[in-house]
N, C-alpha and C positions, 0 to 999 in steps of 0.2 A: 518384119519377117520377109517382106518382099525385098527389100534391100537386100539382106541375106541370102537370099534365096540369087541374086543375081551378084554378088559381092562371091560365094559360092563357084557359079558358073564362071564368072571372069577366073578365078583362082586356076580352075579346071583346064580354062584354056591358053592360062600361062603355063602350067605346069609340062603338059603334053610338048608344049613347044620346045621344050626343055634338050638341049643335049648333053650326053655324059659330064662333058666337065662342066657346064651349067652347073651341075646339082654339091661338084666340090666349091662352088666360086664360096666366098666371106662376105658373111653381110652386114649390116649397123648391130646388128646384137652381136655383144660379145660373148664369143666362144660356140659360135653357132656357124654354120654356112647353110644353105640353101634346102639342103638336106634335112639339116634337125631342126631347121626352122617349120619344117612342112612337116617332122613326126609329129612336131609339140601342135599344130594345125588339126592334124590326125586325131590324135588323143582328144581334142577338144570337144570334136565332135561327137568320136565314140562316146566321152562319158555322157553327153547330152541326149545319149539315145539309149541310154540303160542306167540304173540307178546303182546297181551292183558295179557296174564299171567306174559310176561316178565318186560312191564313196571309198571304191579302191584307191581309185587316186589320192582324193584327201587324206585319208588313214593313210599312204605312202610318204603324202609330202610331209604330212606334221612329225610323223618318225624321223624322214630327213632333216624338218628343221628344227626339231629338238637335236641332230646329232651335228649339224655342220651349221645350225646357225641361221643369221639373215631373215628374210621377207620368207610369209609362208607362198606369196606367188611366185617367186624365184625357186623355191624347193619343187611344188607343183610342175612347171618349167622342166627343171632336170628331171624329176621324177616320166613324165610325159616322154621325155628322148630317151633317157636310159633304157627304159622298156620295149622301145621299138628301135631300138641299131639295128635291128637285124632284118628289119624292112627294107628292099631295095626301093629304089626311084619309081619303077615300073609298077612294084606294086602298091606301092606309097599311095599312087592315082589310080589304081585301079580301085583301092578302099574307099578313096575319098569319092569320087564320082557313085559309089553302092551308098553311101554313108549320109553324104550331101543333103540329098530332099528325107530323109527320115532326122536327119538334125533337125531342118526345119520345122516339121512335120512335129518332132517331140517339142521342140521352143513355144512352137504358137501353142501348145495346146496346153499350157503350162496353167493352171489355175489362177486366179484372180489373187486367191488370199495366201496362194503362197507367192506370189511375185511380190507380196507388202512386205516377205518377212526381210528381218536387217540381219545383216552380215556386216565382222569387222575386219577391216583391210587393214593389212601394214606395209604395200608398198603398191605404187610408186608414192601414193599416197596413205596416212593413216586416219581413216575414218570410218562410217559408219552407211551402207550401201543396201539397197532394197536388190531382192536377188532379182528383183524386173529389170532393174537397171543394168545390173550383171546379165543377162541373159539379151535382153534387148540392143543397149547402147554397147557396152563393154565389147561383147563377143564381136559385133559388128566393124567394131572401129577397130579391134585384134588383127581382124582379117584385113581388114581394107589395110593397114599400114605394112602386115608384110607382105604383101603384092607389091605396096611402093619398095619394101628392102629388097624385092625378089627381083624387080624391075633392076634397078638401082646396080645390082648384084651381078647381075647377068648382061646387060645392057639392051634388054628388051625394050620395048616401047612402054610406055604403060598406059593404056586405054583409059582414057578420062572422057566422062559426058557430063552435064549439069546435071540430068535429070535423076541420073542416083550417084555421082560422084559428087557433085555440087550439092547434095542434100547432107550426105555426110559430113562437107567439110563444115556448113550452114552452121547443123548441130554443134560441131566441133565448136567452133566461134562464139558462137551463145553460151554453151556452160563457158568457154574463157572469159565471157566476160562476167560471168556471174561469180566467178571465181576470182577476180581481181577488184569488182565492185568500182570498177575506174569510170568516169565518161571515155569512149573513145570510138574515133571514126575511123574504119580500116576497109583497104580495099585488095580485095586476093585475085589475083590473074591467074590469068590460063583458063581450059576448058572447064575447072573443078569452081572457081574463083565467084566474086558478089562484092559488093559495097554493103556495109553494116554499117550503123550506128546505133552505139550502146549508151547509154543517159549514164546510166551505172546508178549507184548508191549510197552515195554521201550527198557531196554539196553540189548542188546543180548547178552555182557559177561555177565552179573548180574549170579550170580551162580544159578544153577534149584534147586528146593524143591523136595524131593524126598517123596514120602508119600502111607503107602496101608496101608487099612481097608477094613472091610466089605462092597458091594456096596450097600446093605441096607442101613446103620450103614451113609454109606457117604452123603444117600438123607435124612435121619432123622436130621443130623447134620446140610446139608444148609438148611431144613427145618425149623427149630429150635425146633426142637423135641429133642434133645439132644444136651448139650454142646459142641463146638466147640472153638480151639483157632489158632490160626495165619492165615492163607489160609482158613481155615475151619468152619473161624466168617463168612465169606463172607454169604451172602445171596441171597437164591436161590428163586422164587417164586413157591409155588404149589400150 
């Protein structure tokens, strides 16, 4: 939550920097710019700070994707913009800055036994997820990746430090390697960046993959913001 809680603040003071045509620029989501990237941002929050808000959204998206189909996180998505077009820029961050530390503030204080409960996913992945994980790793690593699209977007800078940009990417690395079960040694540059080495979980001769990129460039690619091949197809959820 303290990640959050300063993944939050960085957003805030991307956003502010923002000028007019900033907020039309196109980002790595398709069919999204800068704009509807930060309502569906918006919504996020809100529903994590009132339970009536939150199961509004659900009850919205599952109607949506019973009627057009696809992932129910992709309906959620649209569901989140369509509701708020009517939000300007301006006050877009003026919610999110009143909203921000009560997000927080509702997250941490989420019970024990209901962060055990499982929830099932049908995209980017289809599995089986503890709503701690959804609340804790998920929402985190939401944000943090569109700050990178917003950087990216806009040609902002994008404020990286190790000590909570390099902790995210950390985690990032670890489920990927839990999630490919490979031996492999990889090393991520830049200010976010670290050397890892994962044993993995077959055969302990099995030869290690050796691999260094960008630590950005690395969470874009399990993201599937950019092509990825051999270890690198693997998928991360953000």
């Amino acid at each position: 939550m303290q990640l959050q809680r300063v993944e939050l603040q960085r957003t805030i003071d991307l956003l502010t920097s923002l000028s007019d045509a900033d907020w039309s620029a196109a980002t790595d989501c398709p069919a999204w710019n800068v704009h509807h990237m930060y309502l569906h941002v918006l919504a996020a929050c809100e529903a994590a700070t009132s339970v009536k808000q939150n199961l509004h959204q659900l009850r919205a998206a599952k109607r949506r994707q019973k009627s057009v189909g696809g992932a129910l996180e992709a309906a959620l998505s649209s569901v989140q913009v369509a509701e708020r077009l009517h939000i300007a820029p301006a006050d877009l961050v003026d919610r999110l800055i009143v909203v921000a530390p009560i997000t927080v503030r509702k997250r941490t204080k989420l019970p024990a036994v209901v962060r055990r409960l499982k929830m099932k996913v049908d995209g980017p992945v289809a599995e089986k997820w503890s709503l701690g994980y959804l609340v804790d790793t998920i929402y985190l690593r939401d944000l943090w990746m569109h700050r990178v699209d917003a950087a990216r977007a806009t040609g902002r800078q994008l404020v990286l430090t190790a000590d909570h940009d390099g902790r995210v990417v950390a985690d990032v690395a670890a489920e990927w390697a839990r999630r490919h079960g490979q031996a492999v040694a990889i090393t991520l540059t830049g200010a976010a960046g670290g050397t890892f080495a994962f044993h993995g979980s077959g055969d302990s001769a099995a030869p290690i993959v050796t691999l260094e990129l960008d630590a950005v460039e690395f969470c874009r690619t399990l993201a599937g913001r950019a092509a990825g091949a051999g270890l690198l197809s693997t998928i991360v959820p953000f």
